[in-house]
DRENDO-1510 file (C-alpha; in Angstrom, 1 decimal, always signed):
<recs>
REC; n; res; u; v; w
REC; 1; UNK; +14.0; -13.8; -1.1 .
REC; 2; UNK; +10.8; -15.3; -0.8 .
REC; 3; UNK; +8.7; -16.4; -4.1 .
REC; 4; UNK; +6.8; -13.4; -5.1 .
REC; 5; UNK; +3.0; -14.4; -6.5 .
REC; 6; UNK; +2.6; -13.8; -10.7 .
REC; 7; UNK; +0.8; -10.7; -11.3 .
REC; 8; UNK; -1.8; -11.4; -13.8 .
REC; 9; UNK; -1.3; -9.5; -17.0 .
REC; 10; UNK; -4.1; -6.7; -16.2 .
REC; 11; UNK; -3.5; -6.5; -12.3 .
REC; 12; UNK; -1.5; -4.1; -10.3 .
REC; 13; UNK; +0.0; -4.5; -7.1 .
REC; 14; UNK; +0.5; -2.0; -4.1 .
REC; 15; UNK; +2.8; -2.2; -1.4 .
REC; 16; UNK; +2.6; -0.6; +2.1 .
REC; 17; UNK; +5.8; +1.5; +1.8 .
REC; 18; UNK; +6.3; +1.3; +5.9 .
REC; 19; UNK; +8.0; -2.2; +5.6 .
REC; 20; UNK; +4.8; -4.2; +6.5 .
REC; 21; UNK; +3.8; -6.9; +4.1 .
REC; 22; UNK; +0.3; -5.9; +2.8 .
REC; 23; UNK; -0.1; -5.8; -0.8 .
REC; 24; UNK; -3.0; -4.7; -2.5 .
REC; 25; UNK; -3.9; -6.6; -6.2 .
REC; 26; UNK; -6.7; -5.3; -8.0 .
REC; 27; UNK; -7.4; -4.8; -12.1 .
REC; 28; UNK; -8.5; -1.6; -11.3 .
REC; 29; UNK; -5.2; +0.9; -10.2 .
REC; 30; UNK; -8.2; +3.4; -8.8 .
REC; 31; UNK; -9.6; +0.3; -6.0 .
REC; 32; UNK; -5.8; -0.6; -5.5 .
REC; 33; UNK; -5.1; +3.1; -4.5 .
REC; 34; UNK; -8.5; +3.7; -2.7 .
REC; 35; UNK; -7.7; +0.4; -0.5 .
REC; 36; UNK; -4.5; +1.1; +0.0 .
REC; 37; UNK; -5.6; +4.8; +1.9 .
REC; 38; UNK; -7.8; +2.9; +3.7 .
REC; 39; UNK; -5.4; +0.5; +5.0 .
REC; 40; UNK; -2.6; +3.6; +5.6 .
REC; 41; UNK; -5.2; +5.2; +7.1 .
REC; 42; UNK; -6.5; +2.3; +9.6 .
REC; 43; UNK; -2.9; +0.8; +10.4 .
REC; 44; UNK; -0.4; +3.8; +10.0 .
REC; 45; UNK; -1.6; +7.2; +10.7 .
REC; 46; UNK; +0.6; +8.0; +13.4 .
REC; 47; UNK; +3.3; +7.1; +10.8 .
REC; 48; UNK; +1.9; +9.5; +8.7 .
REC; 49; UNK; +1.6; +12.1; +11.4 .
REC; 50; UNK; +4.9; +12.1; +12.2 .
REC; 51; UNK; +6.5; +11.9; +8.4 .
REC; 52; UNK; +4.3; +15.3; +7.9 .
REC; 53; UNK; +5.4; +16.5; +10.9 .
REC; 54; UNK; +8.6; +16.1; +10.1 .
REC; 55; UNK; +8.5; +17.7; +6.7 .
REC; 56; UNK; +7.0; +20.8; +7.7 .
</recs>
């Protein structure tokens, strides 16, 4: 497993849950979140499409 980076004692980190490596590291969980839409959003929203899909 590769070396993960220290978190910094006030950060959080975010990780795209469709297996590709972007993490998000902020102090602030709210920006984490909000970039973390935006990059669902830019990169995965036919993943998202088709997970609703399939849940409905």
């Amino acid at each position: 497993m590769p070396d993960q980076p220290t978190l910094f004692d006030d950060e959080v980190a975010v990780q795209c849950f469709f297996g590709c490596p972007t993490v998000v590291r902020d102090t602030d969980p709210d920006a984490a979140h909000e970039v973390m839409q935006a990059h669902y959003q830019a990169e995965h929203a036919d993943d998202l499409a088709r997970a609703v899909a399939f849940v409905r």
